[in-house]
Each structure stands twice: as C-alpha cells, then as structure tokens.
C-alpha positions as CSV (number, residue, x, y, z in Angstrom):
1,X,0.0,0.0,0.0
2,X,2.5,2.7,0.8
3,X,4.4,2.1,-2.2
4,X,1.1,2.5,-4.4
5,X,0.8,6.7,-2.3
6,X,4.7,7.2,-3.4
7,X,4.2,6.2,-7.0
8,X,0.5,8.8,-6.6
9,X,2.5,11.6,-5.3
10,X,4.7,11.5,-7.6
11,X,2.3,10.7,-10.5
12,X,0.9,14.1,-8.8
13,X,3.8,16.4,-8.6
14,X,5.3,15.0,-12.0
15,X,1.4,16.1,-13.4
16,X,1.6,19.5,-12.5
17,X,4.9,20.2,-13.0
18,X,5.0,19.3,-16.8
19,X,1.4,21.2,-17.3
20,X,3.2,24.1,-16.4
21,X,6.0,23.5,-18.9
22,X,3.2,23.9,-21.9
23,X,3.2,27.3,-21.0
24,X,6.5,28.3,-20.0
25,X,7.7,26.8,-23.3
26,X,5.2,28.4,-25.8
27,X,5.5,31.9,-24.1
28,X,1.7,32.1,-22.9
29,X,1.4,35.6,-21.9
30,X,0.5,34.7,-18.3
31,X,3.6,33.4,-17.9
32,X,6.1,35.8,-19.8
33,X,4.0,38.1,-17.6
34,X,4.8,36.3,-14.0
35,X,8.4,35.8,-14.9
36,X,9.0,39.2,-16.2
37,X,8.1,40.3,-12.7
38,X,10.7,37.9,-11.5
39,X,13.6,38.6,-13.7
40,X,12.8,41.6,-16.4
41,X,14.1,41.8,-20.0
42,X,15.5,38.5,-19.2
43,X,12.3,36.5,-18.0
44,X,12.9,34.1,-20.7
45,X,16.3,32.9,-19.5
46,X,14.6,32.0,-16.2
47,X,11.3,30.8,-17.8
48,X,12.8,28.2,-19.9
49,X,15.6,27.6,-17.6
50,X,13.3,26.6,-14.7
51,X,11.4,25.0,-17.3
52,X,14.3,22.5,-18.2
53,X,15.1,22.0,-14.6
54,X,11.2,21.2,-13.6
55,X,11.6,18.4,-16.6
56,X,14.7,17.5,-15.8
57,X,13.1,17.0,-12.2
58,X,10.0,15.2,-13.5
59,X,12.2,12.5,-15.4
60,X,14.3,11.6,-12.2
61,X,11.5,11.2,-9.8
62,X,10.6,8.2,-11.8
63,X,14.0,6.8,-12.1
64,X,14.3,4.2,-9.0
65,X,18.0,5.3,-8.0
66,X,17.2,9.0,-8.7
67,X,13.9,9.5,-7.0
68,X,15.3,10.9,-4.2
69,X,17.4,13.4,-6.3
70,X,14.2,14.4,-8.3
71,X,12.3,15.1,-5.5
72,X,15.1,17.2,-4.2
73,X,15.3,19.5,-7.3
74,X,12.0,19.6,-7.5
75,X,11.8,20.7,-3.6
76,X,14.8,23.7,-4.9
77,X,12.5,24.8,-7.3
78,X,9.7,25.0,-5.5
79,X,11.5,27.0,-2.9
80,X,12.2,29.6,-5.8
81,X,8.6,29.6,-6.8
82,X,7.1,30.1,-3.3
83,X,9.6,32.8,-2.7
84,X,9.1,34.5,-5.6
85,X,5.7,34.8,-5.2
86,X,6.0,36.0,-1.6
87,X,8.7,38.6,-2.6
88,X,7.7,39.6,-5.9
89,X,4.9,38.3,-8.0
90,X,2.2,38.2,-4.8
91,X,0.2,34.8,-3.4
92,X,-2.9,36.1,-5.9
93,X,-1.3,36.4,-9.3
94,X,-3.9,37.4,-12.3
95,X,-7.1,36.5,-10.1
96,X,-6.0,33.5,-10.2
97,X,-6.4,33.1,-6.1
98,X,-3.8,32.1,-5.4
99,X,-3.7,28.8,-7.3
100,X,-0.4,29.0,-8.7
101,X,1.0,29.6,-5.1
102,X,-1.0,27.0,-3.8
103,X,0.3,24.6,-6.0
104,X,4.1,25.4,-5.7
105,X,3.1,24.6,-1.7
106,X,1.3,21.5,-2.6
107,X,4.7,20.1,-4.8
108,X,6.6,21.1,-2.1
109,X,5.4,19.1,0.4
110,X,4.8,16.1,-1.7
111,X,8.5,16.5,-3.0
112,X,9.3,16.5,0.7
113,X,7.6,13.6,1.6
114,X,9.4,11.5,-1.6
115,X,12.8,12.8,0.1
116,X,12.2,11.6,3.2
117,X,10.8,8.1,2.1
118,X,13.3,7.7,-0.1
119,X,16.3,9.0,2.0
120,X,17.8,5.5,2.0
121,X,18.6,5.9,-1.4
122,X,21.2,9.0,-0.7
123,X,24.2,7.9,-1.2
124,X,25.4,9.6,2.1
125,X,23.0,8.1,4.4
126,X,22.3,5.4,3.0
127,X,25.9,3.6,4.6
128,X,24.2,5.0,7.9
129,X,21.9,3.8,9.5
130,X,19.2,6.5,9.8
C-alpha cells in the first residue's frame, strides 16, 4: 500500500509540474507576464531555464535510483517559486487566487515527503543507519 501513495505523489507532482511547462515553453502571456516580474528583460532565461530543470526533475523522480534526487530538485525549485511569489509576484497572481501559489506549496510538500521516504537511497545516508 505505501508504495502505491509514493508512485500517486509522484504521479501528482510529475502532473503538475509538466502542465506548467506547456506554457512556459510556448511563451503564454501569463507566464512571460509572471516571470518578467521575477527577472525583467531577461524573463525568458529563467522561464525556460526553470522549465528544463522542472523536466529535468520530473524524469528523475521516476527513475528508481534518482527518486530521491528528483524530488530534491523539485523541492529547490519549488523553494524559488514560493519565494518569488512572496517577494515579488504576490500569493494572488492574475485573479488566479492564489492557485499557482498553492500549487508550488502543494509540490513542495509532496516532494518533501518523496525525500524523506526515499532517504535510504542518498548515497550519504544510505551507509548510515538512519
């Protein structure tokens, strides 16, 4: 059974993230909008870049020996997001109440809880006993 929740949350996380890449990728104004907040004339440097990474993320979750580092990238860039919506872009970007925030929130703690399940497979601890 608890193997069936990690293989949901991640089937949940990996859903998300890779919706978002449709727009990053084809420059949907909403999101040349929220990253121009975030990094000016250069929004499409961070845009696609955190787009690659959030792909790059997705892939490794689902790799057995790299779940743990996908879910760790993943947590990273989920850091960036939430901050960058509490620093810069606001919790309620575009109306959209705060779904975008909520769903940065929502990756990061299901990221968190693949880490933690699968911090066997880290190659530091997992000669430890932890």
């Amino acid at each position: 059974m608890k193997k069936y929740i990690l293989i949901i949350l991640k089937m949940i996380a990996v859903i998300i993230m890779l919706q978002t890449l449709l727009f990053k990728f084809s420059a949907a104004d909403q999101s040349v909008e929220l990253f121009s907040k975030l990094a000016g004339k250069h929004e499409a440097y961070l845009r696609v870049g955190t787009g690659i990474i959030e792909l790059i993320a997705s892939i490794l979750l689902y790799i057995p020996k790299t779940t743990w580092l996908g879910a760790l990238l993943t947590m990273g860039v989920m850091t960036g997001a939430i901050l960058g919506h509490i620093t810069k872009i606001g919790i309620n970007h575009n109306n959209d109440h705060g779904l975008l925030f909520g769903a940065a929130v929502y990756i990061f703690i299901i990221s968190a809880i693949i880490l933690f399940k699968e911090r066997k497979q880290i190659p530091y601890f997992s000669n430890q006993s932890v």
